[in-house]
KOLRO-124766 format. One line per field, with one value per residue (C-alpha): y, z, x; residue in three letters. Coordinates in nm, 4 decimals. Last residue first. Layout:
BEGIN
Y <- c(Y | ...)
Z <- c(Z | ...)
X <- c(X | ...)
rest <- c(ALA | ...)
! end
This chain:
BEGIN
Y <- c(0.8058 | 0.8359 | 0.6962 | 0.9096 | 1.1859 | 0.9854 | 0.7320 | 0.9800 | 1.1485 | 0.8247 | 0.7256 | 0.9915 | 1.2949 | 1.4401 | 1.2290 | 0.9047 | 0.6687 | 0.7863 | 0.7307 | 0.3538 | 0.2943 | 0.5206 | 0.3148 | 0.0130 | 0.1264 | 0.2114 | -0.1745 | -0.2075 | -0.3137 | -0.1651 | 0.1221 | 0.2063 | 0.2305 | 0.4645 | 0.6553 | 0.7494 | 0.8499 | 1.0974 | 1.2605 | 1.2266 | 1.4387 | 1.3945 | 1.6098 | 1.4358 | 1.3857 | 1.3690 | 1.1275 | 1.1733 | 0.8899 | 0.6310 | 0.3230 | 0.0759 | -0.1222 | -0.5349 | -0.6709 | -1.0440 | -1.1671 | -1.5397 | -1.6324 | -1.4972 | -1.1756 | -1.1755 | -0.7714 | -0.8039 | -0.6011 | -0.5041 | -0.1582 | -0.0965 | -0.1806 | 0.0830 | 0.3765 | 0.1901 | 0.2353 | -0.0481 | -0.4406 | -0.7289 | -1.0785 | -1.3559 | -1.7638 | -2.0276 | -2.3547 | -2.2148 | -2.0761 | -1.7633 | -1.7569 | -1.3479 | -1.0874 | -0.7564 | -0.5210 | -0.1774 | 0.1303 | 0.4313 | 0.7739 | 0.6963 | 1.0114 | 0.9304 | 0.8657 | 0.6101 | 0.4123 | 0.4059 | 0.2733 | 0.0274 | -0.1015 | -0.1458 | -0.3413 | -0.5729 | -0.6330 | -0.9252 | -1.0711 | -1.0269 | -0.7804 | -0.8751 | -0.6243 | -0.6125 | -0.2120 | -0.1505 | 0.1049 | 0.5096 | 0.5149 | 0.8680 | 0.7469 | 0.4057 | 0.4539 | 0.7339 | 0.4528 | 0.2251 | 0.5180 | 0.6165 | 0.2551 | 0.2042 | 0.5270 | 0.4061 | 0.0069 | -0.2199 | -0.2527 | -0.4089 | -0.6880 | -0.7419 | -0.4400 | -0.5404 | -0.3243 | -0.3405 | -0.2791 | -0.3654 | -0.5137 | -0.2777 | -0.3578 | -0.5508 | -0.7378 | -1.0986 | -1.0987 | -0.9539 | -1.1628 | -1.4869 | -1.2864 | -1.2063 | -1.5349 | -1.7239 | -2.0640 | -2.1921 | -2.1483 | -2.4010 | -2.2174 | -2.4053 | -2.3324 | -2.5091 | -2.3826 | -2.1527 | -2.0363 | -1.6316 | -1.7701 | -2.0244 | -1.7302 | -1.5312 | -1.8070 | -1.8663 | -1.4762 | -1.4760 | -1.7671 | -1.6813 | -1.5624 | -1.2424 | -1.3896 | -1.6054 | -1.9260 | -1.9593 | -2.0148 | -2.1728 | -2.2350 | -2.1852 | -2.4505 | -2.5183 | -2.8551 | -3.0251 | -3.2410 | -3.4261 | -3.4314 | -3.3832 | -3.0198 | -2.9892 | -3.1366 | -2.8920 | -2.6014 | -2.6804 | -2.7188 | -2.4019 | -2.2260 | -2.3695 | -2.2068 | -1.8426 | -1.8984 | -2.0461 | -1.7904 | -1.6715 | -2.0469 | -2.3428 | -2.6628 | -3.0440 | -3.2534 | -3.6281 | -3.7563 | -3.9910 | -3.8342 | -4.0132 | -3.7015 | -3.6069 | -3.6925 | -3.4618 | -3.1626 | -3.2563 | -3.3213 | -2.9782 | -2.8231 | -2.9776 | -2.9149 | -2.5878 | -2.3424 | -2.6199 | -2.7857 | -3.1059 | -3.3454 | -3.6041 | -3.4678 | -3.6868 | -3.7202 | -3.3430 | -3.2632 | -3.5173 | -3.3495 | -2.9796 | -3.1395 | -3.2563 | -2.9138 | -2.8319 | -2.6358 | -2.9765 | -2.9022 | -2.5678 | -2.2783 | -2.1917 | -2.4445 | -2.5143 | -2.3666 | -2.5509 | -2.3778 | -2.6622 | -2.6714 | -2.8496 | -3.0992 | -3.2850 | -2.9174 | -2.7202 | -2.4623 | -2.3261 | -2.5018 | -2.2687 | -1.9590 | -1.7249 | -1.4526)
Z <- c(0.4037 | 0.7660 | 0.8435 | 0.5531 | 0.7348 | 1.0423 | 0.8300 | 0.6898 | 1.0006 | 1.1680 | 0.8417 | 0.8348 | 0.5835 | 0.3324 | 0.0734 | -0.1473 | 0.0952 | 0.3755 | 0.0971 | 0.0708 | 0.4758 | 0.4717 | 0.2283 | 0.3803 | 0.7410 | 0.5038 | 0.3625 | -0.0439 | -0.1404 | -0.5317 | -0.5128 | -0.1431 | -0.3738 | -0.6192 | -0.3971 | -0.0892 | -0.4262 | -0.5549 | -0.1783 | -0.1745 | -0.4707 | -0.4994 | -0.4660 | -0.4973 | -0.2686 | -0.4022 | -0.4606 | -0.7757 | -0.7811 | -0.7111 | -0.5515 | -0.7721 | -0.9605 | -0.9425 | -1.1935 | -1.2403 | -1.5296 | -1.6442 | -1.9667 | -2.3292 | -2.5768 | -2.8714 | -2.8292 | -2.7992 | -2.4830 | -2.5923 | -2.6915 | -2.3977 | -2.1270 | -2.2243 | -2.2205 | -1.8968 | -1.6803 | -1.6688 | -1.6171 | -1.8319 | -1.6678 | -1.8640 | -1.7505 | -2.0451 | -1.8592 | -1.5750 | -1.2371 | -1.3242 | -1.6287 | -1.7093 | -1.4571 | -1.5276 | -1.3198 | -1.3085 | -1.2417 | -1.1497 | -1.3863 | -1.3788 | -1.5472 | -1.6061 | -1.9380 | -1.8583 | -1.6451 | -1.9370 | -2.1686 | -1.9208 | -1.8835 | -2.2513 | -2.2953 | -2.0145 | -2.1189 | -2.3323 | -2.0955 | -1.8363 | -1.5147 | -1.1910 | -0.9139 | -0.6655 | -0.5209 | -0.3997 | -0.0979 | -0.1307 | -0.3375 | -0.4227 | -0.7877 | -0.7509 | -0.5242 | -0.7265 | -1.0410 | -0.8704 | -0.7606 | -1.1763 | -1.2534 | -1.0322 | -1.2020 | -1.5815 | -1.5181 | -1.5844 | -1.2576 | -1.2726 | -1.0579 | -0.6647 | -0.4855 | -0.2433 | -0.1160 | 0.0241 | 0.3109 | 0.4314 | 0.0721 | -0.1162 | -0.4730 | -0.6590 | -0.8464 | -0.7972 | -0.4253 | -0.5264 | -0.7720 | -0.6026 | -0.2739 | -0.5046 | -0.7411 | -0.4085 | -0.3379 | -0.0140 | 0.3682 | 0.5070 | 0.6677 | 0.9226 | 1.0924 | 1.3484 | 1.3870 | 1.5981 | 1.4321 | 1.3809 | 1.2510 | 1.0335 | 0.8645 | 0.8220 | 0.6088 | 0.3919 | 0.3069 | 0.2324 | 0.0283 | -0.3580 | -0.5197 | -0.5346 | -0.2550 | -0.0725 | -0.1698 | -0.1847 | -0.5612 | -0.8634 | -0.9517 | -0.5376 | -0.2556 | 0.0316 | 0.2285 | 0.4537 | 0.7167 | 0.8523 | 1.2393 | 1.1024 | 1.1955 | 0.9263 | 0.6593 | 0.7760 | 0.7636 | 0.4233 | 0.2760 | 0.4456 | 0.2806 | -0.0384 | -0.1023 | -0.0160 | -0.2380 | -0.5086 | -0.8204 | -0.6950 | -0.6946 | -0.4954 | -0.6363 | -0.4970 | -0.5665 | -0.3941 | -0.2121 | -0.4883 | -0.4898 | -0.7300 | -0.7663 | -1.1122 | -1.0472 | -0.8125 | -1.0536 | -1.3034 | -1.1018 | -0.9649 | -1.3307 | -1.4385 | -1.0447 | -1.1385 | -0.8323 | -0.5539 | -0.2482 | -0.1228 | 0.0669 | 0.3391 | 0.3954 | 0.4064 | 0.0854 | 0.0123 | 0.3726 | 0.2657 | -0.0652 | 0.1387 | 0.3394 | 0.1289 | -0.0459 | -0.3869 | -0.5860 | -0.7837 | -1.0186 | -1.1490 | -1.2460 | -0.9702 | -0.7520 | -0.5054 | -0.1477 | 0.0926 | 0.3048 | 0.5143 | 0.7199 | 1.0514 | 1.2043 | 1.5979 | 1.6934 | 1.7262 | 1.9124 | 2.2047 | 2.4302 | 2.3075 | 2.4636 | 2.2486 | 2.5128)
X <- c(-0.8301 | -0.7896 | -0.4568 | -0.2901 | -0.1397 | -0.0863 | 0.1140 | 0.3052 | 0.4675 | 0.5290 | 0.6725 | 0.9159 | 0.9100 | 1.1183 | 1.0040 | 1.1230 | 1.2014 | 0.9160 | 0.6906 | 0.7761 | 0.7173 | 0.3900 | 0.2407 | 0.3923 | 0.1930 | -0.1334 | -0.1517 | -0.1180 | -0.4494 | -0.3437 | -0.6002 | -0.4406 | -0.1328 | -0.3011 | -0.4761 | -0.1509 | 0.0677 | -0.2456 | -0.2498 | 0.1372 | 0.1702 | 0.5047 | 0.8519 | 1.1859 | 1.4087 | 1.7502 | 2.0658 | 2.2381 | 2.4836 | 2.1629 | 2.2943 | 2.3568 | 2.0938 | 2.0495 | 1.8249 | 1.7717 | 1.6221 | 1.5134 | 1.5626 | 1.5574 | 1.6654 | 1.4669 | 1.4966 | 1.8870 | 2.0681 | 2.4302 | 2.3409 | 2.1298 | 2.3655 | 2.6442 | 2.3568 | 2.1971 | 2.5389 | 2.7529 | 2.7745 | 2.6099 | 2.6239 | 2.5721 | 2.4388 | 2.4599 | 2.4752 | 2.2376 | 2.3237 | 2.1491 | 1.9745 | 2.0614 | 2.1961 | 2.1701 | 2.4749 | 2.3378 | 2.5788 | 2.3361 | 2.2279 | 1.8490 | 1.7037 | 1.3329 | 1.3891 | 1.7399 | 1.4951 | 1.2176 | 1.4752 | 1.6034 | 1.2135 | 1.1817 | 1.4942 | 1.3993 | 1.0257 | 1.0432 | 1.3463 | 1.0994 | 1.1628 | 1.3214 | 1.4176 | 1.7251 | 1.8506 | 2.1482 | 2.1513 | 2.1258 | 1.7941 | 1.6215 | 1.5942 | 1.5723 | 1.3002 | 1.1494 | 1.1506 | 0.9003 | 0.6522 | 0.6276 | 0.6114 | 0.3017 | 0.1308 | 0.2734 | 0.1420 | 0.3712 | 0.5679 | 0.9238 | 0.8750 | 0.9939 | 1.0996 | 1.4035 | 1.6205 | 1.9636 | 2.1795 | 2.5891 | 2.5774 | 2.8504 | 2.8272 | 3.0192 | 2.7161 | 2.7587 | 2.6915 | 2.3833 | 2.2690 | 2.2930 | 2.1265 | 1.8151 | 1.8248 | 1.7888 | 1.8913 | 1.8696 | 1.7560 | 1.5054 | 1.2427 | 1.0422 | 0.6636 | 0.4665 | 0.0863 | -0.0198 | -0.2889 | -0.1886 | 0.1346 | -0.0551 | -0.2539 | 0.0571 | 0.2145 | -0.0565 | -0.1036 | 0.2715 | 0.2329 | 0.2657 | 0.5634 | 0.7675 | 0.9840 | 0.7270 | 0.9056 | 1.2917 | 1.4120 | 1.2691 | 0.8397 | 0.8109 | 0.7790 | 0.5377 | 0.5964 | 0.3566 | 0.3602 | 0.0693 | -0.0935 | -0.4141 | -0.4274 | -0.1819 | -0.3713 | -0.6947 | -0.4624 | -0.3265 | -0.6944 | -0.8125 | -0.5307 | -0.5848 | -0.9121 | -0.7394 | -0.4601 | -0.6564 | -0.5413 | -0.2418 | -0.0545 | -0.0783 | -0.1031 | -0.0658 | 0.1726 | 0.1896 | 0.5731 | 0.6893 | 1.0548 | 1.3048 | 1.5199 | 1.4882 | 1.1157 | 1.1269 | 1.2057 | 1.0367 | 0.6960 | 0.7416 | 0.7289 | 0.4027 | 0.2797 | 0.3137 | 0.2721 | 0.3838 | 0.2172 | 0.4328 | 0.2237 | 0.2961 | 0.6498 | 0.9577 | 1.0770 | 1.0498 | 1.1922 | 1.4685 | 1.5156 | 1.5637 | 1.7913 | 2.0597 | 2.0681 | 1.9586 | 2.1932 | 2.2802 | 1.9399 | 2.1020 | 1.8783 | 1.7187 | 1.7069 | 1.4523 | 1.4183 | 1.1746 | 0.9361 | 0.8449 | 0.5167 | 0.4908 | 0.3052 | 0.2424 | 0.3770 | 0.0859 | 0.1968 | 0.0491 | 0.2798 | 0.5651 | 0.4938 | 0.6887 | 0.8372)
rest <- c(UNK | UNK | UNK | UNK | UNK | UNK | UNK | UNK | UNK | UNK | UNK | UNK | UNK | UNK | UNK | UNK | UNK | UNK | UNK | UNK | UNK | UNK | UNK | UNK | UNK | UNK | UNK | UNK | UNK | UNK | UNK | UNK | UNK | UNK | UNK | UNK | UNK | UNK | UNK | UNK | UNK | UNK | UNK | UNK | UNK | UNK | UNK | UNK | UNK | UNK | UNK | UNK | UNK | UNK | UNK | UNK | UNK | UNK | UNK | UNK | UNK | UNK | UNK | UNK | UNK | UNK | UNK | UNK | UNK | UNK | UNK | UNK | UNK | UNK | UNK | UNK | UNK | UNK | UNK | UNK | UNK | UNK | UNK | UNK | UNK | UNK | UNK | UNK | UNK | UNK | UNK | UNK | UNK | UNK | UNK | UNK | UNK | UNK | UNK | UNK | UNK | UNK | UNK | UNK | UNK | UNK | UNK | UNK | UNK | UNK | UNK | UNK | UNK | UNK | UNK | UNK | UNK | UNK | UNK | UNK | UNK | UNK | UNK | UNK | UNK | UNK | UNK | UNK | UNK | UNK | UNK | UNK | UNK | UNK | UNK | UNK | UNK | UNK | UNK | UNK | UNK | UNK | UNK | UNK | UNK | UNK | UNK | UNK | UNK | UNK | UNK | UNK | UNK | UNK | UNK | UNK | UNK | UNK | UNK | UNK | UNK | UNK | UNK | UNK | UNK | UNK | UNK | UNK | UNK | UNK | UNK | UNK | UNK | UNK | UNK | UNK | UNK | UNK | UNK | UNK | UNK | UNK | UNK | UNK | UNK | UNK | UNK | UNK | UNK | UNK | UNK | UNK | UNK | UNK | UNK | UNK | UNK | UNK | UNK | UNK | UNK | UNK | UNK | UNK | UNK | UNK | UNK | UNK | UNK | UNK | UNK | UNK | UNK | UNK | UNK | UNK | UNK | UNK | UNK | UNK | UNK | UNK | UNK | UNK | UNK | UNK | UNK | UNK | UNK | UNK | UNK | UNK | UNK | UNK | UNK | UNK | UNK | UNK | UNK | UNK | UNK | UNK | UNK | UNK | UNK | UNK | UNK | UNK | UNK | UNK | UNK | UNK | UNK | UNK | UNK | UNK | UNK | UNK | UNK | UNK | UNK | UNK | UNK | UNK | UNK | UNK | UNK | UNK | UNK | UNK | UNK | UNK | UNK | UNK | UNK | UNK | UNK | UNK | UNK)
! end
């Protein structure tokens, strides 16, 4: 049981939802939070200011983005232990999902400090429930990788997949990535969902062959992916050794090693993770 004395409850941090396409998609609370707060800490403070200027917010910007995570950390903790409020939000969207703050958030878990999640607009649940599929289960795994080794683990999850899967890719980069799918012998129903919530939003449905032919190069906005479960399901052999090196290349922890091989292999991730705890 959470002992609840030892947090620090004089403050708390917001993670505050923020449209993603469509300004009146942001709830009543999220602006009071915003109006509230002592300091709101953003990615683009260019694109914040928009937003609450549309709103008549004056609460002060601050940024927080990949490249001063770890400086920005100490600065949050400090405001916090001031007795101040802060809230944390993302370019569009809920925060933390592909973006920035994970690291944040853990820190202030292992400090005691007061945290609140205000649910709201997601392009991953948005496109989901627009897809058809069945949603009893899903997986999330973030960007489109460009690297070939990354790609090549990326496309085994599809592959061996028996749940929906949600990724995002650039419009630049969509037709490219659907051609490289269809390669590697990706036979699922894909819905692709483009500017979400906006004015001009357009869903294309089918397998990749139907896709491809209505997808233009110049093609714009923000993408949303969402790929059926695999028809063909398999395991399919890797060299686990060379799988293990590339994602400990990439920082990615040994437990979420073993986690993402267990998908794709015939063995568990107790099984995995003792085979690759000593590399």
């Amino acid at each position: 049981m959470i002992n609840l004395t030892n947090f620090k409850v004089l403050s708390n941090l917001y993670i505050c939802p923020t449209p993603i396409g469509n300004l009146q998609d942001i709830s009543a609370r999220v602006l009071d939070t915003l109006e509230t707060v002592d300091v709101i800490y953003c990615e683009d403070t260019r694109r914040a200011r928009k937003l609450i200027e549309n709103f008549s917010i004056s609460t002060p910007l601050k940024s927080y983005f990949v490249g001063n995570e770890k400086i920005k950390i100490a600065e949050i903790e400090k405001t916090l232990s001031e007795g101040k409020n802060v809230a944390l939000i993302s370019d569009a969207g809920t925060p933390l999902i592909s973006d920035p703050g994970n690291d944040l958030i853990q820190h202030l878990i292992i400090n005691n400090f007061n945290i609140i999640s205000i649910p709201g607009p997601s392009s991953v649940l948005t496109a989901l429930t627009l897809s058809g599929f069945e949603l009893n289960e899903f997986q999330f795994l973030g960007f489109v990788p460009k690297v070939s080794k990354e790609k090549k683990v990326f496309i085994v999850k599809l592959l061996n997949s028996q749940m929906p899967s949600v990724c995002f890719t650039s419009p630049k980069r969509l037709l490219k990535d659907l051609l490289y799918f269809e390669k590697e012998g990706l036979d699922s129903e894909i819905v692709i969902c483009r500017e979400l919530t906006k004015k001009f939003e357009t869903i294309y449905r089918g397998n990749i062959n139907s896709i491809k032919n209505q997808i233009s190069e110049n093609l714009k906005g923000e993408i949303t992916i969402v790929v059926g479960p695999s028809k063909n399901h398999k395991k399919i052999d890797l060299d686990i050794d060379s799988a293990v090196k590339i994602l400990l290349d990439q920082k990615v922890p040994k437990r979420e090693i073993a986690k993402s091989l267990s998908f794709v292999t015939a063995m568990s991730v107790n099984e995995l993770y003792e085979k690759i705890k000593d590399f």
